[in-house]
TORZAZA-916670 format. One record per residue (C-alpha): x, y, z; residue number from 1; residue in three letters. Coordinates in nm, 2 decimals, padded with zeros to 4 digits. Layout:
BEGIN
<r <X Y Z> NUM ala>,
...
//
This chain:
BEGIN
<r <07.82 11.80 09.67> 1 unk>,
<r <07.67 11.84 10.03> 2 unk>,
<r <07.93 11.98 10.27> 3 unk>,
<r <07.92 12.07 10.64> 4 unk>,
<r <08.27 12.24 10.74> 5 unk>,
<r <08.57 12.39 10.53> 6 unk>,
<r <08.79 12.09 10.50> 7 unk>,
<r <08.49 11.87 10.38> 8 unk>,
<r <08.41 12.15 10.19> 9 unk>,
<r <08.76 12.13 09.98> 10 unk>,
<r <08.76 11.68 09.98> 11 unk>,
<r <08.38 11.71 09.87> 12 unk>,
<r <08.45 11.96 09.59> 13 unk>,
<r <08.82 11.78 09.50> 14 unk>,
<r <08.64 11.43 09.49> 15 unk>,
<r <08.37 11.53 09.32> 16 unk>,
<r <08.60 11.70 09.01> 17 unk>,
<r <08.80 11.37 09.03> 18 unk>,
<r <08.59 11.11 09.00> 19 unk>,
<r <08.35 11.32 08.72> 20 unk>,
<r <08.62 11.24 08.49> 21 unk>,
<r <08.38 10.92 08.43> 22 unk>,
<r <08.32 10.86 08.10> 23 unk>,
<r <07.96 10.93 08.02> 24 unk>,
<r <07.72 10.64 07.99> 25 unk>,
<r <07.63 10.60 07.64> 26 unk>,
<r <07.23 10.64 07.65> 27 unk>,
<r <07.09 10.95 07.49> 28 unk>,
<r <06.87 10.99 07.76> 29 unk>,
<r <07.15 11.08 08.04> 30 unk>,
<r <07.17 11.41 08.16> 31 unk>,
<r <07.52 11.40 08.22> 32 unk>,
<r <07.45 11.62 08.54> 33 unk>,
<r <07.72 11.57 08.74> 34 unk>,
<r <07.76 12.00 08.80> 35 unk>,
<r <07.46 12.18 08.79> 36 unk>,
<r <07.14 12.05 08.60> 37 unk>,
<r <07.08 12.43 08.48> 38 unk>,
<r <07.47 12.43 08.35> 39 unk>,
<r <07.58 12.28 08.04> 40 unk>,
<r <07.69 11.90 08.02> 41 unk>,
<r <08.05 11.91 08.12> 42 unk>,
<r <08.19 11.60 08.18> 43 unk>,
<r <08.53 11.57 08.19> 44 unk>,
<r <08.85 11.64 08.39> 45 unk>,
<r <09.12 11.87 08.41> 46 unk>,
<r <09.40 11.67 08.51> 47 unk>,
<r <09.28 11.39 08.20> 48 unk>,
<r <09.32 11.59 07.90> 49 unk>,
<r <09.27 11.24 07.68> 50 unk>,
<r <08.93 11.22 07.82> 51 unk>,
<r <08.66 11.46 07.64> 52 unk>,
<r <08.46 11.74 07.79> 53 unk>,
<r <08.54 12.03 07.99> 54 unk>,
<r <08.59 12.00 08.37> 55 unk>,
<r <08.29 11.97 08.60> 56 unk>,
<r <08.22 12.27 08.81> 57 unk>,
<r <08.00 12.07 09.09> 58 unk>,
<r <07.70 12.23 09.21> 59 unk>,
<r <07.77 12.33 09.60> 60 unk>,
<r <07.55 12.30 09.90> 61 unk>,
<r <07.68 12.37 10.26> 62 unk>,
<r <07.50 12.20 10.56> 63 unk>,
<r <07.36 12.43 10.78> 64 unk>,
<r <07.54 12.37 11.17> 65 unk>,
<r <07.79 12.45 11.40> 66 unk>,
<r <08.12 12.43 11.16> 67 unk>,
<r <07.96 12.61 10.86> 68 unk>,
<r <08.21 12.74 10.73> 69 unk>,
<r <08.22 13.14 10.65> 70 unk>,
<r <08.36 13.33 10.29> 71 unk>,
<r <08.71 13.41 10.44> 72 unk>,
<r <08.74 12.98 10.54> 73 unk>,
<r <08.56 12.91 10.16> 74 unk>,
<r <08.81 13.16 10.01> 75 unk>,
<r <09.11 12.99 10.18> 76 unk>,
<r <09.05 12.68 10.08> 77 unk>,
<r <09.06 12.80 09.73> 78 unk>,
<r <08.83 12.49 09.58> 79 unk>,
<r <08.52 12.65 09.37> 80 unk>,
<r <08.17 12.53 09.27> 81 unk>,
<r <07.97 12.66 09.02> 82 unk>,
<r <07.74 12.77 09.31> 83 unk>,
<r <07.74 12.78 09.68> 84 unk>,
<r <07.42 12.73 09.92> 85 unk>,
<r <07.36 12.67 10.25> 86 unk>,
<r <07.11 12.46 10.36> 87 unk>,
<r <06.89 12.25 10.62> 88 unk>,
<r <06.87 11.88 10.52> 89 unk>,
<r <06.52 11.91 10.43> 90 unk>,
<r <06.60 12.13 10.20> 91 unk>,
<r <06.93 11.96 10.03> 92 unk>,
<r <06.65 11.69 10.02> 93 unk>,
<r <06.43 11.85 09.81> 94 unk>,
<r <06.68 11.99 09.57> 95 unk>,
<r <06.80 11.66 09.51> 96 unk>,
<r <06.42 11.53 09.41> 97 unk>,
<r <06.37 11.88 09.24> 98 unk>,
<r <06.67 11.92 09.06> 99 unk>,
<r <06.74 11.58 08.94> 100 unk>,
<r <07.14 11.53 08.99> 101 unk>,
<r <07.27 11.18 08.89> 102 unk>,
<r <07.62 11.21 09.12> 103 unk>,
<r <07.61 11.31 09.48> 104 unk>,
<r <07.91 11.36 09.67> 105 unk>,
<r <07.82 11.38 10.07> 106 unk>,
<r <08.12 11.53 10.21> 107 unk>,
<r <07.98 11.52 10.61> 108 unk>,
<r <08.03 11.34 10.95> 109 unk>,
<r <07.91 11.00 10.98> 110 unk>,
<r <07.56 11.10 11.15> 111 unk>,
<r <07.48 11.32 10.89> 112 unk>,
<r <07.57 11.07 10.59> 113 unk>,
<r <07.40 10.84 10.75> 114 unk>,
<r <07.07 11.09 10.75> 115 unk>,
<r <07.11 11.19 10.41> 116 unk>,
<r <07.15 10.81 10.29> 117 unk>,
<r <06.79 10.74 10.46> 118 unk>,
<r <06.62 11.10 10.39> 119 unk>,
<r <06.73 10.99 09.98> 120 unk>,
<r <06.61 10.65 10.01> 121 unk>,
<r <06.27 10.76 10.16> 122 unk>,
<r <06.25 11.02 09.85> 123 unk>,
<r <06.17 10.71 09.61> 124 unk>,
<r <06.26 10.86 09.36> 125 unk>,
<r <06.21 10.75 08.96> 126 unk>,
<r <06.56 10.73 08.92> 127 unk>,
<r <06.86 10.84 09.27> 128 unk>,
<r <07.15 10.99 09.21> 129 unk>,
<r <07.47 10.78 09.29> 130 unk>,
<r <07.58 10.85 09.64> 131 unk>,
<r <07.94 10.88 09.74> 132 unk>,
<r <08.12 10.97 10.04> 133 unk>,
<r <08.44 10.88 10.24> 134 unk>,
<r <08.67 11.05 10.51> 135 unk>,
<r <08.83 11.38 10.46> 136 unk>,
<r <09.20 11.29 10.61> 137 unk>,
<r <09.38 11.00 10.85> 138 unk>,
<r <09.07 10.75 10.99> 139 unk>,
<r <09.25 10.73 11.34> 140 unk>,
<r <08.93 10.73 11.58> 141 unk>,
<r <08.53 10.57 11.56> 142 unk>,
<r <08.67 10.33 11.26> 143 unk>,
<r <08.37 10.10 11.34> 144 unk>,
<r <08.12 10.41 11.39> 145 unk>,
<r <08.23 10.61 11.13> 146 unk>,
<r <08.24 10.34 10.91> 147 unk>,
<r <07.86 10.22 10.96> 148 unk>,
<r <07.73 10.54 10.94> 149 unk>,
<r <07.83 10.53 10.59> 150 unk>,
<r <07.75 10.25 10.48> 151 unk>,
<r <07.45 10.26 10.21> 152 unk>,
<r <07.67 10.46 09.98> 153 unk>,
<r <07.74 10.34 09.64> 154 unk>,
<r <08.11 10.42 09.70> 155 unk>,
<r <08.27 10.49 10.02> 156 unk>,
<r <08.67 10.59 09.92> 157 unk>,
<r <08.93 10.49 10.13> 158 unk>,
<r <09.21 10.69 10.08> 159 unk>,
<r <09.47 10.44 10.06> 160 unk>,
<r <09.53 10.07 10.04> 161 unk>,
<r <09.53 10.07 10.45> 162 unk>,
<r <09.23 10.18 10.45> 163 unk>,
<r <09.04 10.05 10.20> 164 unk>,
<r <09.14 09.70 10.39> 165 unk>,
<r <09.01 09.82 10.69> 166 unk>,
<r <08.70 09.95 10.57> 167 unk>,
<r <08.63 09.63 10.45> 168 unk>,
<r <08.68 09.41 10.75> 169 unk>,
<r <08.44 09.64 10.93> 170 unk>,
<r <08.22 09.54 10.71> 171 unk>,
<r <08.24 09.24 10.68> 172 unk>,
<r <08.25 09.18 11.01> 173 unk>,
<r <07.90 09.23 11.09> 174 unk>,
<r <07.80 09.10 10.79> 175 unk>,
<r <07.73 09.41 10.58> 176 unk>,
<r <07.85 09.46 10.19> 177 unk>,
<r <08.16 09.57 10.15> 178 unk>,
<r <08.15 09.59 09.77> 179 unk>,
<r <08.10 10.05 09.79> 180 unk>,
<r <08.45 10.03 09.94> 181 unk>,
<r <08.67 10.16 09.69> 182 unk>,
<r <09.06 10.26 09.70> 183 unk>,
<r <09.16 10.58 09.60> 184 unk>,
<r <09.35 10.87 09.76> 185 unk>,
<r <09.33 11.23 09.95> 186 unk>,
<r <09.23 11.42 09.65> 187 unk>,
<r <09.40 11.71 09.75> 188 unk>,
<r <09.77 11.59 09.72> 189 unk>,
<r <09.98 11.76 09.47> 190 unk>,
<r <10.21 12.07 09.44> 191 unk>,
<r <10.58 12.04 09.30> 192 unk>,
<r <10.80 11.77 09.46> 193 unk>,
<r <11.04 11.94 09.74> 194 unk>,
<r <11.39 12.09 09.65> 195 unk>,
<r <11.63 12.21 09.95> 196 unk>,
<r <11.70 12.58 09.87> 197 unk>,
<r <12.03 12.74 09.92> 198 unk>,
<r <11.99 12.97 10.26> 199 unk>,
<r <11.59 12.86 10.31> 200 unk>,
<r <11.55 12.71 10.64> 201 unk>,
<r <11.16 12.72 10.74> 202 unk>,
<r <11.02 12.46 11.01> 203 unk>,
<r <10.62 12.45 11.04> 204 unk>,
<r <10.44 12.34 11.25> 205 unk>,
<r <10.05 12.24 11.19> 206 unk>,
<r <09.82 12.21 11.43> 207 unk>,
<r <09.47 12.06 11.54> 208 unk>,
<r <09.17 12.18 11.57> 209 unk>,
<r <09.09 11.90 11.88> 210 unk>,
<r <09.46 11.69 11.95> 211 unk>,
<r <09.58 11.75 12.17> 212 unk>,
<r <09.25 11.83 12.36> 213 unk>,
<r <09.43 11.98 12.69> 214 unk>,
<r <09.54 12.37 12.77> 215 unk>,
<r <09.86 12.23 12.92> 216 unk>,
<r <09.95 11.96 12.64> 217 unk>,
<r <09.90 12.29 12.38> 218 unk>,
<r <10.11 12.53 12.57> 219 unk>,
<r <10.35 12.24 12.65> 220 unk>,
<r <10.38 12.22 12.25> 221 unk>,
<r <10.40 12.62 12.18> 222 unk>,
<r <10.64 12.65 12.42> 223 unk>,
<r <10.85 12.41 12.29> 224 unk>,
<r <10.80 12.56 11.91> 225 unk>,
<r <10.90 12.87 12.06> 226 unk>,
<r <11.20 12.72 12.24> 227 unk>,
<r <11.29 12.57 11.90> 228 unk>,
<r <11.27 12.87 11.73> 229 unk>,
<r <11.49 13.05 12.01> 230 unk>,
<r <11.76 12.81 11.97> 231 unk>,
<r <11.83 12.87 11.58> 232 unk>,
<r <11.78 13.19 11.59> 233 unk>,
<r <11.85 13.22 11.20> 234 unk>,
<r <11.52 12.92 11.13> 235 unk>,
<r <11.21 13.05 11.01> 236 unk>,
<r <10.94 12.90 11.26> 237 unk>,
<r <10.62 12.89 11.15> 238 unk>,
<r <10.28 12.83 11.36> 239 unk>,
<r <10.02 12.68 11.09> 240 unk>,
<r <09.68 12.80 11.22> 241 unk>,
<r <09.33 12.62 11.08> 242 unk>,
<r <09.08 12.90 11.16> 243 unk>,
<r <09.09 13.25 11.29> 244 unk>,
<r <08.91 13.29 11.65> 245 unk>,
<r <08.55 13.29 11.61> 246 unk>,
<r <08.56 13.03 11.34> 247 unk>,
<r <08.55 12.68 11.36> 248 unk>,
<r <08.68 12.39 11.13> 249 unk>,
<r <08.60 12.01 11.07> 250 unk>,
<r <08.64 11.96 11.46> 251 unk>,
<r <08.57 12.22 11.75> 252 unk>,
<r <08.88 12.43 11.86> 253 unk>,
<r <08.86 12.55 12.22> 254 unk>,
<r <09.18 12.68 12.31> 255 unk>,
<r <09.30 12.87 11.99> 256 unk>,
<r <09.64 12.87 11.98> 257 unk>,
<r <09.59 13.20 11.88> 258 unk>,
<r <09.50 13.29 12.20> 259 unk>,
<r <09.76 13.08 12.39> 260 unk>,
<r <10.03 13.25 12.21> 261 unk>,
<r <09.90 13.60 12.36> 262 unk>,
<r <09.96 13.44 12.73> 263 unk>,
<r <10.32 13.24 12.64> 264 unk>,
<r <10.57 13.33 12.92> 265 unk>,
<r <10.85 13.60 12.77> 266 unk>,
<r <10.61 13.63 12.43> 267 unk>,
<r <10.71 13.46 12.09> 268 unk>,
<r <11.07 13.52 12.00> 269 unk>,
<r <11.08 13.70 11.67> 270 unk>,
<r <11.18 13.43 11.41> 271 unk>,
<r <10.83 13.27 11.49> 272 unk>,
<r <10.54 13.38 11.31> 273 unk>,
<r <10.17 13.31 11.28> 274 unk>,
<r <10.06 13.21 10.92> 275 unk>,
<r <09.72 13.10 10.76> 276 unk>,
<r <09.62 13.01 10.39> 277 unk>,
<r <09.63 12.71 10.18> 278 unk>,
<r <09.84 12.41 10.30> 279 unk>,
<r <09.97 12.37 09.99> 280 unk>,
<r <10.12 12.73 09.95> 281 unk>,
<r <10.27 12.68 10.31> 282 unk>,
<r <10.44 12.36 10.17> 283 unk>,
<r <10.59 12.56 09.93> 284 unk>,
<r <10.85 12.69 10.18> 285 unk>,
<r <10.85 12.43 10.42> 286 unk>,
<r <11.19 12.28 10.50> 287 unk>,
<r <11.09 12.07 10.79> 288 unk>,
<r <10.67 12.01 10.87> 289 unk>,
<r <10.62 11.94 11.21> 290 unk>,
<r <10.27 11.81 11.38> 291 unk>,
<r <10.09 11.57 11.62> 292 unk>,
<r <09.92 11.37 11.37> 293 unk>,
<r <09.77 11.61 11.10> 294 unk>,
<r <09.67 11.52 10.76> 295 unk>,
<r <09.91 11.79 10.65> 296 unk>,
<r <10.17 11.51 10.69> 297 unk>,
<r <10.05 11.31 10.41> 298 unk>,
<r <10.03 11.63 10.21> 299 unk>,
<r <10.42 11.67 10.28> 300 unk>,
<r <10.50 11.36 10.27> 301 unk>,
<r <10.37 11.36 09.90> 302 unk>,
<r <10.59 11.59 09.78> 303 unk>,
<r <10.88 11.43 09.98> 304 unk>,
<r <10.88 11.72 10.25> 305 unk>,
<r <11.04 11.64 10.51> 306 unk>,
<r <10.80 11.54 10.79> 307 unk>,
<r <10.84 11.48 11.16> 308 unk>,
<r <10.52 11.34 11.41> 309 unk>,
<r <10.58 11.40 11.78> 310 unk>,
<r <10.64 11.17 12.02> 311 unk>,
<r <10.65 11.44 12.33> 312 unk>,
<r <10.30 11.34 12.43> 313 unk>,
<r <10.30 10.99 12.42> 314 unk>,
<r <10.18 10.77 12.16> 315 unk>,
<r <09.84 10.74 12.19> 316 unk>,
<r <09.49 10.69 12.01> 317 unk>,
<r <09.36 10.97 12.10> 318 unk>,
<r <09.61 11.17 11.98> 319 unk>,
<r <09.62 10.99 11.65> 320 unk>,
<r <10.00 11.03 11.60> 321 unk>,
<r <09.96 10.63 11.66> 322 unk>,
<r <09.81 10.59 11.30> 323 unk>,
<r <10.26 10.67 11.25> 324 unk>,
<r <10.31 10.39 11.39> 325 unk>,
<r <10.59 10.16 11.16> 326 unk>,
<r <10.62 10.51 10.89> 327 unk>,
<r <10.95 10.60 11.05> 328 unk>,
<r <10.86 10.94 11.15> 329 unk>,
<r <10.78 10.94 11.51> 330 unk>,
<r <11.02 11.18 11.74> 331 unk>,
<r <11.04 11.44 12.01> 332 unk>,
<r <11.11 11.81 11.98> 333 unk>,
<r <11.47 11.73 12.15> 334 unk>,
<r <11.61 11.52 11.90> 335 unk>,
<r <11.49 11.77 11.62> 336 unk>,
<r <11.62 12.08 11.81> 337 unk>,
<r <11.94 11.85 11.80> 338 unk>,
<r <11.88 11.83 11.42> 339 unk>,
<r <11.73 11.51 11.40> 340 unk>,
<r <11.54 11.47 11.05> 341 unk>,
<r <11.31 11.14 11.03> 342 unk>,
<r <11.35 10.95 10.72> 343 unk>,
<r <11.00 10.80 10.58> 344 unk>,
<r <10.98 10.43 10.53> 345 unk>,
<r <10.88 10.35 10.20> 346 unk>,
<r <10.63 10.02 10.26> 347 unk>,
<r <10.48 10.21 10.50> 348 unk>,
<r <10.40 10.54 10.25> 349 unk>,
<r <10.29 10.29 09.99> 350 unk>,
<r <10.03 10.16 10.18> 351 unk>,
<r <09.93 10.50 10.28> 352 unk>,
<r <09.83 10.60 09.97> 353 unk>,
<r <10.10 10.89 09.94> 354 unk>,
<r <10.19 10.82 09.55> 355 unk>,
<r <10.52 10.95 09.59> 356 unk>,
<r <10.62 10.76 09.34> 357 unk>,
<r <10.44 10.92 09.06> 358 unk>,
<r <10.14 10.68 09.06> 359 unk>,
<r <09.86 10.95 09.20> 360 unk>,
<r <09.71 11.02 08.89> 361 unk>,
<r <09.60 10.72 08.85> 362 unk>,
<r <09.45 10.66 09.21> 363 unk>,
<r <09.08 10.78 09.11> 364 unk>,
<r <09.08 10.51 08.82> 365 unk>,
<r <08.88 10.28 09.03> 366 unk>,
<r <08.65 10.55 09.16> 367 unk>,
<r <08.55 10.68 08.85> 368 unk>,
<r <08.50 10.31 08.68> 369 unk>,
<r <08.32 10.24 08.97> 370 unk>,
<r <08.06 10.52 08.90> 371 unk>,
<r <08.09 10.50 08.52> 372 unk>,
<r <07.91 10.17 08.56> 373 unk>,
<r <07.65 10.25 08.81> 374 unk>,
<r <07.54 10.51 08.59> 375 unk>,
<r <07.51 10.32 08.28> 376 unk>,
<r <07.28 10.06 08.53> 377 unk>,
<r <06.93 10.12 08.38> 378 unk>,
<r <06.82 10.12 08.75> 379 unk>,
<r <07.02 10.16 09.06> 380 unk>,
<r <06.95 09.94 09.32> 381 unk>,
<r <06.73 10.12 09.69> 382 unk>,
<r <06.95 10.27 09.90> 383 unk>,
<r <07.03 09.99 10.17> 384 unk>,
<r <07.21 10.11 10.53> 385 unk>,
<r <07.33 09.87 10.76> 386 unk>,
<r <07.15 10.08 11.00> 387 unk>,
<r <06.79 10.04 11.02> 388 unk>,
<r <06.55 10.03 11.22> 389 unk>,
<r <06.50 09.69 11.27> 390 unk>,
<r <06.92 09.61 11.33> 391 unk>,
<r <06.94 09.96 11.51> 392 unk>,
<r <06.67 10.08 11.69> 393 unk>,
<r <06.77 10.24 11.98> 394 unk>,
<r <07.08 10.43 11.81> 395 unk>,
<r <06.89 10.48 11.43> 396 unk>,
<r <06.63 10.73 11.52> 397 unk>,
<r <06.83 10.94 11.71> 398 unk>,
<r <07.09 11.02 11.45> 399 unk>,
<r <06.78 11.08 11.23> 400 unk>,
<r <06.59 11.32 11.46> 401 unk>,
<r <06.90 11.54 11.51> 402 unk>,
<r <06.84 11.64 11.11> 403 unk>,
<r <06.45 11.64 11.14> 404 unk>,
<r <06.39 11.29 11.00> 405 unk>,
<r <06.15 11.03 11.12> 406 unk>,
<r <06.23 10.65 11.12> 407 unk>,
<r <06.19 10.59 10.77> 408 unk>,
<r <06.38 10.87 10.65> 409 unk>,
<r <06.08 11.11 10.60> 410 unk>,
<r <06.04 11.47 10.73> 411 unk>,
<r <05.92 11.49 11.09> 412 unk>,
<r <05.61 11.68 11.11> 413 unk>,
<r <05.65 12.10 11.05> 414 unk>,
<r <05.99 12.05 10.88> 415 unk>,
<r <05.89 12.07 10.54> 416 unk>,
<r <06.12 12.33 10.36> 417 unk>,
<r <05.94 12.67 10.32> 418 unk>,
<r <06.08 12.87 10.05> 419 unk>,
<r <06.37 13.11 10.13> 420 unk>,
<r <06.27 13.41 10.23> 421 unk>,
<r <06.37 13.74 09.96> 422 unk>,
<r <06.52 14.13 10.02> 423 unk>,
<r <06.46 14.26 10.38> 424 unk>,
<r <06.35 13.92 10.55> 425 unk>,
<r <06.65 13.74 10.37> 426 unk>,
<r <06.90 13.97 10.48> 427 unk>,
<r <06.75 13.99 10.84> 428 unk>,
<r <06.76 13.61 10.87> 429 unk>,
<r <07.13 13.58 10.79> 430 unk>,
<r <07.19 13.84 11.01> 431 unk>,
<r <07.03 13.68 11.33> 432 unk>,
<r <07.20 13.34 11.18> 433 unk>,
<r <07.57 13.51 11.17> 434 unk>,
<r <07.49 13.63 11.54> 435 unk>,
<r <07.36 13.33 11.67> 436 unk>,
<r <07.68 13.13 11.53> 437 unk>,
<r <07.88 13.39 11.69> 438 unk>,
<r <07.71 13.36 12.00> 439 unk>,
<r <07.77 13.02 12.01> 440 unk>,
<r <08.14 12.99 11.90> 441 unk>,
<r <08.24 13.27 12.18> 442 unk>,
<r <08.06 12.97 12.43> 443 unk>,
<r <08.27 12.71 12.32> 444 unk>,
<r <08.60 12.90 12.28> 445 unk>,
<r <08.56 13.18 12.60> 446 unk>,
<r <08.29 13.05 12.84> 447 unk>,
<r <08.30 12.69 12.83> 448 unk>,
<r <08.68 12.70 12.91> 449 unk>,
<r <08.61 12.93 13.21> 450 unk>,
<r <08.36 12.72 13.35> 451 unk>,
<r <08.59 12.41 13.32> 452 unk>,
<r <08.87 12.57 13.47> 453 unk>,
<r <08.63 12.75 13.78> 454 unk>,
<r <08.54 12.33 13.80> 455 unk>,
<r <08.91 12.25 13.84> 456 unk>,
<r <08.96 12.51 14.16> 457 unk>,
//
C-alpha cells in the first residue's frame, strides 16, 4: 500500500485489510502476497472469521512530499502495517518489480495514481500486481479530474451507490471503461451505534484542513462555536483539530485554527476545549457533530450520531457542504443554538453508503470478488490509462515529470533509485529532510498568509 498523507494513509491500510479477505486463487504457484513477500502467507480477514487465514498485515510505503505524514499523525490514526517506508516513486517502483507483490493499494491524489499507473505499466513486468485505488472521503470537487487520473486501475472503489454511479458516467462519457468501478464503502466506519447518556451533553465540531479557505469565514465559524458554547454554559464544546501546527494533512491548512483561537476576541470561554486523536474515539462522546462538510459526518452518521452541516456560509461547491444537499441535514448555527437537531433522511443515507442499517459488512463483497478473480487470471491484462500520450499530450507529461517519469512511464534520466544511505549519512539525510519540511510548512502556514494579507493593504 502506497500512501502520501495521514488520512490516505489510514483508507490505504483499512482497504487494503478489507478487500484481502479474497479468497486465495487456487494455483499452487500463488504467492498469496498480499502483506509482505518476506512475511508469511496470511490471507484472510479479521472481521470474516468464516473465511481462513489470519489477517493481512499490508506491507506500507509512504510517498515522499509535502503532506508526509510524521509518527505522532501515523500514531493517531492508529491503522498499522507490518512495515512503514518512505519513499520517492522511483523507488516504490522498484520495490514493486523487486519484491514481487500481487495486490497494490495506491492510496494518493489523482496525479500521483495516475504516475504510478504509468511508471507500473512501463515496468513490464512477467506478471503486475493488481492495482486499486479510490477516494479517501466525500468526492465533492475535480469529479471529472480526479476521476481520469485514476483510471487504469483494476478497481477504482466508490464509496457508495452515489458514487459508484457517478464514477461511471465519467467514464463513460468520454468513452473510457468503466468496468474497475466497483461499489463499496469508507472502510473506516464502525464503532458502537450511538446511545443518549443521562447528564452527557458534548457538541463537536470538526473541521477542514482547506473549507472554508478564508481567515474571516474561519473566525466567523470559531466565533460562533464559541458563542455556542457561551450560551449553554453546562455543553461540553469541542473543537476537533486534524493536525497540530507544523503538520499537514490530506489537504494544506493555512490558518490553523489553532492559531486563530489564540487571537479570538474575549478568548475561548471555558466549556470549549481543543481535542485531537482518532475520530472514532471522539464519536464516542459526541452528542451532537457539527461541520461544514467533513467526512466525519458520514462517520457519525453511521452510528446514528446526530449530525448537523452548516448552512451559515452559503451552500456552495466549494465548500462541499452541497454534496448534503436532499440528506436533511443542512442548518445554521442559530437554529441549533435554539436546539434545532436535523433528522437524516433515510433514501438519502442509503445511497451514501452509510450502512446504518446493519448491511456494512457486507459492502467489500464486491471488492474482494472483484480481486479474487483477477488474481486467479493466468495473465492480467497491460495497464491501460485513459490518459496517454496520444489522447493527452499537453496535460500527460506534466503530471509524469512532477514524479520523475518520462512519457512512457520510464525514469527520467539521473533518477534511478540509489540505495539508501546507512548510520551517519542516513541519519544526516533525515535530519536535513525533517528541516526542510519544516521550513516549508512554516511558509505555508506563517509567511504565505503575511504576504497575502501585506497584498490586501
Amino acid at each position: 500500500m502506497l500512501a502520501d498523507s495521514d488520512t490516505r494513509w489510514k483508507w490505504g491500510a483499512l482497504t487494503a485489510r478489507r478487500i484481502a479477505a479474497a479468497d486465495r486463487p487456487d494455483r499452487p504457484d500463488h504467492p498469496g502476497r498480499l502483506g509482505h513477500p518476506d512475511r508469511p502467507d496470511r490471507l484472510g480477514h479479521p472481521d470474516r472469521p468464516d473465511r481462513p487465514g489470519q489477517p493481512v498485515e499490508p506491507a506500507g510505503f509512504l510517498l515522499r512530499g509535502r503532506a508526509t505524514p510524521t509518527a505522532r499523525q501515523l500514531t493517531e490514526v492508529g491503522v498499522g502495517t507490518d512495515s512503514v517506508r518512505e519513499v520517492t516513486g522511483a523507488r516504490f517502483l522498484r520495490a514493486i518489480r523487486e519484491e514481487g507483490y500481487d495486490v497494490v493499494v495506491l492510496a494518493l491524489v489523482g496525479g500521483a495514481v495516475q504516475a504510478m499507473l504509468h511508471g507500473i505499466a512501463a515496468l513490464r513486468l512477467p506478471r503486475r500486481p493488481v492495482l486499486v485505488t479510490g477516494y479517501v472521503g466525500v468526492v465533492y470537487e475535480k469529479l471529472a479530474d480526479g476521476l481520469l487520473l485514476r483510471h487504469g486501475a483494476d478497481v477504482v472503489l466508490a464509496n457508495s451507490r452515489h458514487d459508484a454511479d457517478r464514477f461511471r458516467a465519467v467514464y463513460e462519457g468520454v468513452g473510457a471503461d468503466a468496468s474497475a468501478v466497483t461499489e463499496a464503502a469508507l472502510p473506516f466506519l464502525g464503532g458502537s451505534p450511538y446511545e443518549r447518556r443521562e447528564g452527557r451533553d458534548t457538541v463537536v465540531f470538526a473541521v477542514q484542513p482547506s473549507v472554508p479557505e478564508s481567515r474571516a469565514d474561519r473566525m466567523y465559524l470559531l466565533g460562533r462555536l464559541a458563542g455556542h458554547a457561551r450560551l449553554h454554559p453546562s455543553r461540553e464544546v469541542l473543537l476537533k483539530l486534524r493536525s497540530r501546527p507544523g503538520e499537514h494533512t490530506t489537504h494544506l491548512e493555512e490558518l490553523p485554527y489553532q492559531r486563530l483561537a489564540e487571537r479570538l476576541p474575549g478568548g475561548l470561554p471555558p466549556n470549549l476545549g481543543l481535542v485531537y486523536g482518532h475520530m472514532g474515539e471522539v464519536l464516542d462522546r459526541t452528542d451532537l457533530l457539527v461541520t461544514v462538510s467533513s467526512t466525519a459526518a458520514l462517520e457519525a452518521l453511521h452510528r446514528r450520531v446526530p449530525t448537523a452541516i452548516l448552512t451559515d456560509l452559503g451552500v456552495r461547491e466549494a465548500l462541499g457542504n452541497h454534496h448534503f444537499l436532499g440528506s436533511g441535514l443542512l442548518t445554521s448555527w442559530d437554529r441549533l443554538d435554539a436546539g434545532h437537531r436535523p433528522e437524516p433522511d433515510g433514501e438519502w443515507l442509503a445511497r451514501q453508503g452509510v450502512a446504518a442499517d446493519g448491511t456494512y459488512e457486507k459492502a467489500f463483497d464486491a471488492a474482494r470478488e472483484r480481486v479474487a478473480g483477477l488474481l486467479r487470471q493466468p495473465e492480467l491484462p497491460p495497464v491501460a490509462p485513459y490518459y496517454t500520450p496520444a489522447t493527452a499530450p499537453g496535460y500527460l507529461p506534466g503530471i509524469l515529470a512532477r514524479h520523475r517519469l518520462a512519457a512512457d512511464g520510464g525514469p527520467l534520466p539521473g533518477t534511478a533509485p540509489a540505495d539508501e544511505p546507512t548510520g551517519v549519512r542516513r541519519v544526516l539525510r533525515e535530519t536535513v529532510r525533517r528541516a526542510a519540511r519544516g521550513a516549508y510548512r512554516h511558509g505555508v502556514q506563517r509567511v504565505a498568509p503575511a504576504i497575502r494579507r501585506m497584498g490586501e493593504l
